[in-house]
N, C-alpha and C positions, 0 to 999 in steps of 0.2 A: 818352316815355322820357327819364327826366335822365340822362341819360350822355355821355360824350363818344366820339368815334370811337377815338381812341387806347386808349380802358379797355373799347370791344366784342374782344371773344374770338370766335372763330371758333363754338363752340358756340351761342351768343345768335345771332351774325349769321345762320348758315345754320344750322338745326336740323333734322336730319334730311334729310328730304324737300322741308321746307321752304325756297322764298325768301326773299330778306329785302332793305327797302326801309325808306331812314331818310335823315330829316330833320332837322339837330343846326343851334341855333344859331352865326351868323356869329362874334361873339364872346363870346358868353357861356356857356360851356362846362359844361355838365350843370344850364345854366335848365331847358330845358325841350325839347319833341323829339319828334317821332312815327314811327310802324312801322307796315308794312303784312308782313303773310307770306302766302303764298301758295303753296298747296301743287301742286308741280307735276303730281301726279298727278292732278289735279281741277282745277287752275284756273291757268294761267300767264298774268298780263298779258302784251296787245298791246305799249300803252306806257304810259309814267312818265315825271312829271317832278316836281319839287320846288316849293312856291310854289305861289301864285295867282294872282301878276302876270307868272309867264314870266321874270322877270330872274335868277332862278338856273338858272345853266345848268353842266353838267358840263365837263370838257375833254379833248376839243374841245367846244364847243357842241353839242348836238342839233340836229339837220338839219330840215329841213323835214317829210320824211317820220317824223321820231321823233315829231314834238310831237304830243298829243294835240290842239288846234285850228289853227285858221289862225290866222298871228299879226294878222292884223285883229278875231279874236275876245279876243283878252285885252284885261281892262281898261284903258282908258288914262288917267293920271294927270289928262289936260287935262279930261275929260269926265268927273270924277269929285266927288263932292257930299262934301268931307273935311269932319268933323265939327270944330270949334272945340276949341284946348287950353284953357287957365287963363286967357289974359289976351287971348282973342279972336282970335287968329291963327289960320292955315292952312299946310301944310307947301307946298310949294309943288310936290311929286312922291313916286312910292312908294319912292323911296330915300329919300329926305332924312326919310318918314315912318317909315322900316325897318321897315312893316309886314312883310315879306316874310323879317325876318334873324334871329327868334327861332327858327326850326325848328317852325313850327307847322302845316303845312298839307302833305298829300300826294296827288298827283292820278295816279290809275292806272287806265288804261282795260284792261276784260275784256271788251270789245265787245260785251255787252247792256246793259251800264251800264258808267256813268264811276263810281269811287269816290274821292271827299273825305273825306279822313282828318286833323279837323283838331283842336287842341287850343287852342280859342279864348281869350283872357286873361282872368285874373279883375280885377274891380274890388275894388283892394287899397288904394285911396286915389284921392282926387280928381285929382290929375293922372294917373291910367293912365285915366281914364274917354275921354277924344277918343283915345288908340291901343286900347282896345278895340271903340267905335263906331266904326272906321276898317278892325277889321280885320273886324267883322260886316257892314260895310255892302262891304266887297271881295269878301268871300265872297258874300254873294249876288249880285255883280255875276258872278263866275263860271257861278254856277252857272246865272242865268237865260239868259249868253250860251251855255251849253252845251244849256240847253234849247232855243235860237234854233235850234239848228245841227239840233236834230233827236233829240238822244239823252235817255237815259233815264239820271238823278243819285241817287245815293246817299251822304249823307252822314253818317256816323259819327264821334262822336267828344264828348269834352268840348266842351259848348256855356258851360258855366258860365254857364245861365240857369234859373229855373223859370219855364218856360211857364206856369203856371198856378195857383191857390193851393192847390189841389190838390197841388203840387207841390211844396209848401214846407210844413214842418214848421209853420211857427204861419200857414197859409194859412187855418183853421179860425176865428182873432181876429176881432173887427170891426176891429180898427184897422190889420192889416195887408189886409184886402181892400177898404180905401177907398182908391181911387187907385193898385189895386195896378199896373196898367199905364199909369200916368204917366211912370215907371222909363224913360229913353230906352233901355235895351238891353235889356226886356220888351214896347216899344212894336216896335221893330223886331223881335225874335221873333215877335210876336204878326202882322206885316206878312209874316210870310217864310211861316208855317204854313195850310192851309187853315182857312177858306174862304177867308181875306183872301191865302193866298201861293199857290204853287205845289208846294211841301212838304207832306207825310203824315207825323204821327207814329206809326211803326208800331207799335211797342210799346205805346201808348195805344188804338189802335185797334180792339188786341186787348183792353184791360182799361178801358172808359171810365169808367166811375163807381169803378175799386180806389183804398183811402186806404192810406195809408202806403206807395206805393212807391217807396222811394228808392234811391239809388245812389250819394248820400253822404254821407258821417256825421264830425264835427267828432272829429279826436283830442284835440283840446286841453281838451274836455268832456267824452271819453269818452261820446258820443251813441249811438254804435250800440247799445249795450244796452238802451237803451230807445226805439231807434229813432225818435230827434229827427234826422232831416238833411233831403235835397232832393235832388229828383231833377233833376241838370245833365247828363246822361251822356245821349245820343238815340239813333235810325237814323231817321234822313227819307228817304222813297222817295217816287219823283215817282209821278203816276196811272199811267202805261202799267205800271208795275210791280206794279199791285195784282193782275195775274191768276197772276203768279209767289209773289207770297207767301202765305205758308201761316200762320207765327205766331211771335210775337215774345214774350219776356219777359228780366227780372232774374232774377239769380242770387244773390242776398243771401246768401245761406250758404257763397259761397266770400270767406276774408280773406285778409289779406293786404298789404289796400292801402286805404285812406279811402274807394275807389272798390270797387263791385262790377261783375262782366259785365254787358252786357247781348248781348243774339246776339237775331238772326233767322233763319229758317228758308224755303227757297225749294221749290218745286215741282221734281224733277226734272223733270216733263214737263207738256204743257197743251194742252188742244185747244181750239184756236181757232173761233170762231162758223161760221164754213165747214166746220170738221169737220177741218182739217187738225192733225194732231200734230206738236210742236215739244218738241225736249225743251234741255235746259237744257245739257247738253254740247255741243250744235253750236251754239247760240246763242253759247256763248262760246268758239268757236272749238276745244275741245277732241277733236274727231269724226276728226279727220287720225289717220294711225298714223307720221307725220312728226313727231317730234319739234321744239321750236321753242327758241330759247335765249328767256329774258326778257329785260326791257329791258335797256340799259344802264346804267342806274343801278342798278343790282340788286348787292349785298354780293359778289355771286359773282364780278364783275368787279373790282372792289376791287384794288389791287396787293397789300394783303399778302395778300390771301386767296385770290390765282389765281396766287401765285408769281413774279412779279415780285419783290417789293421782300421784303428777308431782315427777320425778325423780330427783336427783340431776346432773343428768349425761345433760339433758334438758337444763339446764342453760348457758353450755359450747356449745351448738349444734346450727349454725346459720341455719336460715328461711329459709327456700328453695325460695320464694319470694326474700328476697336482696341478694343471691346467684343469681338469673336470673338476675337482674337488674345490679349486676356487668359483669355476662358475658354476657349481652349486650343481654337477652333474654326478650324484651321490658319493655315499661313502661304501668303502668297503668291508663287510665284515673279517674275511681274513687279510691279514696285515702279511707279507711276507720282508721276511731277513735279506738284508743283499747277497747277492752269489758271492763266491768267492772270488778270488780271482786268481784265474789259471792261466798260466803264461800261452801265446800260441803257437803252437809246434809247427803250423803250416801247413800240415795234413787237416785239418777240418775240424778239429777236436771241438765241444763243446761242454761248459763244464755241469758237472752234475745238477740237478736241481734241487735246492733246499726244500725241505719238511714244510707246507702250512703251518703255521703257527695264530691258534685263534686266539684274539685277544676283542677286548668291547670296540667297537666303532667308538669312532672320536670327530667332534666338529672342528672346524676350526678355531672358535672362538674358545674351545677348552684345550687344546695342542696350543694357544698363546696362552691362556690362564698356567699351562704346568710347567711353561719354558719360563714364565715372571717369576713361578711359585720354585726353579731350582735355580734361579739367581739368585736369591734369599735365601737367608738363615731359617733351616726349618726349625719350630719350637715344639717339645715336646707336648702331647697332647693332652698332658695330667696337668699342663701349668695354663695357669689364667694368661692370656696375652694380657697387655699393659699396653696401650695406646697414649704416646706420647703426644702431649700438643706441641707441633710445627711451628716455628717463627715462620713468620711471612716476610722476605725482604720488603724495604723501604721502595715504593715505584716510585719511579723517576717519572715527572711531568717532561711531557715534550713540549719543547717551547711553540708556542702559537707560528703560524702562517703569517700571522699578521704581526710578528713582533721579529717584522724585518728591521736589522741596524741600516739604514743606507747611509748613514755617515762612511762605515767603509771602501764603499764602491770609487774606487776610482775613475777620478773622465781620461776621455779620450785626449782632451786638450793637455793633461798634466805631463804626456808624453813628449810632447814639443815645447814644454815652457822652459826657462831658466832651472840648473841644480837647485839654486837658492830655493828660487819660487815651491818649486816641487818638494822638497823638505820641508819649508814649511806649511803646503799644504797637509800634506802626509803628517805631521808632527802635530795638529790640530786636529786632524780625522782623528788619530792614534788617540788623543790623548779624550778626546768627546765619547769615541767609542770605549774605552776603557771604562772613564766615569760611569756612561748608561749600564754599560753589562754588569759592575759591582751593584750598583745600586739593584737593577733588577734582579740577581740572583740572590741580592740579601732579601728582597722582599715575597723571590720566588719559590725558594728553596724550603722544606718544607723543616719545622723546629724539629728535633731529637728530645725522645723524653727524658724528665732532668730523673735518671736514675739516683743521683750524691747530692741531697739538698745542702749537704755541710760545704762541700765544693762548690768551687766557683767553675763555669762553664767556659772551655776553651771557644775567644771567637775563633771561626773559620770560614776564609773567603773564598767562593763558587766563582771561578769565571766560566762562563759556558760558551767555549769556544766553538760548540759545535751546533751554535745557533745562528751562524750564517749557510751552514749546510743543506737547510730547507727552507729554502726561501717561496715565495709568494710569486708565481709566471707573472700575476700583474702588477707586483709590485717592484720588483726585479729592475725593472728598465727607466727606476725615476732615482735620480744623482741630487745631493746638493750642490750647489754652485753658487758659493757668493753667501754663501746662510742659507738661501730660501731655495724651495721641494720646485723641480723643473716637470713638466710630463718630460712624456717619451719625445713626441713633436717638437717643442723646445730644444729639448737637450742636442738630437741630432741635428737641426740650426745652427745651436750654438756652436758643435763639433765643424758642420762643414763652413761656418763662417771665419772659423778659428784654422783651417787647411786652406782656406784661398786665401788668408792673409802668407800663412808660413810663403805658399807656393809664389805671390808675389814678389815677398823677400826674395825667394832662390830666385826666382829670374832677375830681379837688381842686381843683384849678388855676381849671376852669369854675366851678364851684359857688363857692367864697372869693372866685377875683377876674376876674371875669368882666375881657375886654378884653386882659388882658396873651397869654394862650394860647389861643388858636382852635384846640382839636386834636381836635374830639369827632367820632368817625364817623361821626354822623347827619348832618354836615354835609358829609362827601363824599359818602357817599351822594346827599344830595338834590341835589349839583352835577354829578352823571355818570349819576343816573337819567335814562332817557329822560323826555323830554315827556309828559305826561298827553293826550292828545285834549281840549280843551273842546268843550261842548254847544253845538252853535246856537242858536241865538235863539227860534226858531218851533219846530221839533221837538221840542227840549230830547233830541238824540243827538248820540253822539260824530262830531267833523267826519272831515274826510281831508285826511290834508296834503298837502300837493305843494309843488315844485320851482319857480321861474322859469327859464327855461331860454334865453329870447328875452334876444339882447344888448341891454344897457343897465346901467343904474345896478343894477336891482333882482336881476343874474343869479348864481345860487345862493341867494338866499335864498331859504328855506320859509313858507309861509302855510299856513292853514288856511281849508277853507269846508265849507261842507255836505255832510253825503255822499249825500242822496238825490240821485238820477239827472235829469239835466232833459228836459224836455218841453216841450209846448204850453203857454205861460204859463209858465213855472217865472219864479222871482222876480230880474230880472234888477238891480234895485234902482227906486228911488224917480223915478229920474231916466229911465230908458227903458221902464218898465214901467208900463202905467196900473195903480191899486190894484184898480178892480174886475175885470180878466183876470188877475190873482194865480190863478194853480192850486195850493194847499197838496200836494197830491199831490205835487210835484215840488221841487226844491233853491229854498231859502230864500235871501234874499242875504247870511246872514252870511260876513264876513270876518274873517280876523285873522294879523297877520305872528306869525313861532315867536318873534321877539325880543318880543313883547310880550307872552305865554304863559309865555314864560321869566321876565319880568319878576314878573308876576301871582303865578307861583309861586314866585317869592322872597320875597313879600310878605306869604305864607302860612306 
């Protein structure tokens, strides 16, 4: 799960019925992460804990009695075979190697089995190769000291391995089944699985000779559709568990995610060689009618989600109390004082409760009367108030709808005409439009009373600039042109009469003196048509373009490549692909950036 603890929601954590148990990276926040849920009505773990070395521990630490092994069973750094980085060195502990600090690994025992729920690294470049063999070669140090102790392991989860060529989409090549388990983290697969391990692939067990089962498919290729990926996703169940299971497979048909299910299927019940029947509920401790809390590591204990620790989401959310009071679902006669506020110690502490305090019921409409009445200056109650009379500002008349200037409007034609022309039309509008607005604001504006008869009254000129601002929808769309009022039908006439002359000229223009005027529309046209598709190479069909999306230099630009689908053999180029496993069925290696498409077809 890439997620961070802070961005899980109460719904994800505990779903329904279900528990919820997660393992989030130390500092790297929604790398990467694993989930266990566990439905209490069928199956509550004993315990849980985080990791595979034991060094994550909750707070307080887990006690002796919490931990799933004795801590002489966890792996110990000194006795531990760390695989080599880049330049030949060895971490020198499981901290300083922080196998343990990505959130990949969760151990939860149901007491017929222990479950390993882990989400192993991929090999994404040569230096993750010594912390991925560091973290497969830990894991199985768990698991076999778990099988030391006695019990029965299950381990689920992204291995990000194919066991087998089988398992891998071009497993079927010669060249990838030569030396296919050379691979150091296939060689260790291959060491951990029977015959050679202790591990059962159950899902294979069930299907040994099925091709094509995979469980993941490359989005970057768009694979799934024609079911090019690799099965990395497992369920390893140790031998004592073969008499519990029943049957295993993928779920291909559900998306969603690059990964598909895999599930297995267990026996409710089983009779043993002796004849004794054991069924699967008392095995895993569920036969009590005693209820049992899960671990403690479980979401449910969580402070924001057992009520402890106040959420941020709380602060935006009103009282259900002045929610009633507004919709008129009464008032109360005791008022109470807010609590204090007592820090939380952790232990459960609640803080004491304030005294009742009875005071008169209050409406709302009087709780606003005493919040007006202490914004204001109180007066005392022995003095007469004195009610001043209020000036009323001067309203401003809003100019009419219909006292549109359309001398301002500009045509469409004054765009295409001579500088000259154009200033002096503009210089006329300007100067029409100025005249009307004075004269109307002197006559609109309303007189000031002459307070200084002895005085003479300052004139003062109104232009109300903000009377083209509301104009009239039907009046809007009529220009002068020439002096006299056009409709709408006119106007647009005269516009497109006044663009097939321009367009004329440019083609005179083209044809006599080619170079001076570039105005022909076949040439916007072909600068704002989309891209054509070119053909690939080998099929001779249109490619599909796409996006670079990955940062770096090349990110948003467009390329094109082939659009058939890839497969076993598709043609990965010259340099990784031998010629003779070419499969024509599948994408070809053409390439080509949209700038150089673009080019191609300028040049045409």
């Amino acid at each position: 799960m890439k997620i961070t603890r802070t961005a899980l929601e109460r719904p994800t954590a505990l779903p329904g019925p279900y528990y919820g148990f997660f393992s989030f990276p130390v500092s790297k926040g929604g790398y990467s992460g694993v989930a266990v849920y566990a439905d209490s009505r069928t199956a509550i773990p004993i315990k849980a804990e985080e990791g595979l070395t034991g060094i994550l521990q909750p707070k307080p630490p887990l006690s002796e009695e919490e931990r799933i092994s004795s801590a002489s069973s966890y792996p110990d750094s000194d006795d531990f075979n760390f695989f080599p980085e880049e330049d030949g060195s060895t971490p020198p502990d499981f901290a300083t190697a922080e196998i343990d600090f990505e959130g990949r690994a969760l151990v939860v025992d149901f007491g017929l089995f222990v479950l390993i729920n882990v989400y192993c690294p991929a090999e994404t470049s040569d230096s993750r190769l010594s912390f991925k063999m560091n973290f497969h070669r830990l894991l199985e140090k768990r698991v076999r000291s778990l099988i030391a102790e006695g019990r029965e392991v299950i381990v689920v989860g992204d291995i990000n391995i194919a066991a087998t060529p089988l398992d891998h989409g071009e497993g079927s090549l010669a060249s990838r089944q030569v030396g296919f388990y050379e691979h150091p983290p296939r060689a260790w697969y291959k060491s951990l699985l029977e015959p050679d391990g202790p591990m059962i692939d159950a899902v294979r067990k069930c299907h040994p000779g099925r091709e094509g089962m995979y469980t993941h498919w490359s989005t970057l290729l768009s694979a799934r559709g024609s079911n090019y990926g690799s099965r990395i996703d497992y369920i390893l169940i140790t031998e004592g568990l073969l008499p519990w299971f029943k049957f295993g497979d993928i779920q291909a048909d559900i998306l969603g995610s690059d990964h598909c299910p895999v599930y297995i299927d267990l026996h409710d019940e089983i009779v043993l060689p002796s004849g004794e029947t054991r069924t699967l509920k008392s095995m895993m401790g569920m036969d009590s009618q005693v209820p049992r809390d899960p671990p403690r590591i479980c979401a449910k204990f969580w402070d924001e989600f057992s009520g402890k620790q106040t959420l941020v989401s709380a602060f935006f959310t009103r009282k259900k109390e002045d929610i009633n009071m507004v919709n008129g679902g009464g008032s109360k006669t005791n008022l109470r004082l807010p609590p204090a506020v007592v820090a939380d110690s952790g232990i459960g502490e609640t803080p004491a409760t304030e005294p009742d305090i009875a005071e008169p019921s209050l409406s709302l409409s009087q709780k606003s009367s005493q919040k007006a009445l202490g914004k204001r200056k109180q007066t005392p109650l022995d003095e007469p108030t004195v009610t001043k009379p209020t000036k009323k500002p001067p309203v401003k008349e809003k100019p009419s709808k219909k006292a549109k200037i359309t001398e301002g409007q500009t045509k469409l034609s004054s765009f295409f005409a001579q500088a000259s022309q154009v200033s002096k039309t503009l210089s006329t509008a300007s100067s029409s439009h100025q005249g009307k607005s004075r004269s109307k604001s002197n006559s609109a504006a309303p007189t000031p009373p002459d307070t200084n008869a002895s005085s003479t009254p300052a004139v003062m000129e109104i232009i109300d600039v903000d009377s083209d601002l509301e104009t009239d929808p039907a009046s809007s769309s009529q220009a002068l042109v020439g002096g006299s009022q056009l409709s709408e039908v006119e106007q647009l006439e005269a516009d497109l009469a006044f663009a097939r002359s321009l367009a004329e000229e440019d083609a005179a223009l083209v044809n006599h003196s080619p170079g001076k005027r570039k105005g022909d529309p076949s040439a916007w046209k072909s600068l704002l048509a989309p891209l054509e598709a070119p053909l690939c190479t080998v099929h001779k069909e249109p490619s599909k373009r796409f996006i670079v999306n990955k940062t770096g230099p090349n990110k948003g630009k467009a390329f094109y490549v082939c659009s058939r689908p890839v497969g076993p053999g598709y043609d990965k180029g010259r340099a990784e692909r031998l010629r003779e496993e070419v499969n024509p069925m599948y994408r070809c290696d053409f390439f080509k950036w949209a700038s150089d498409v673009r080019r191609d077809a300028k040049k045409t």
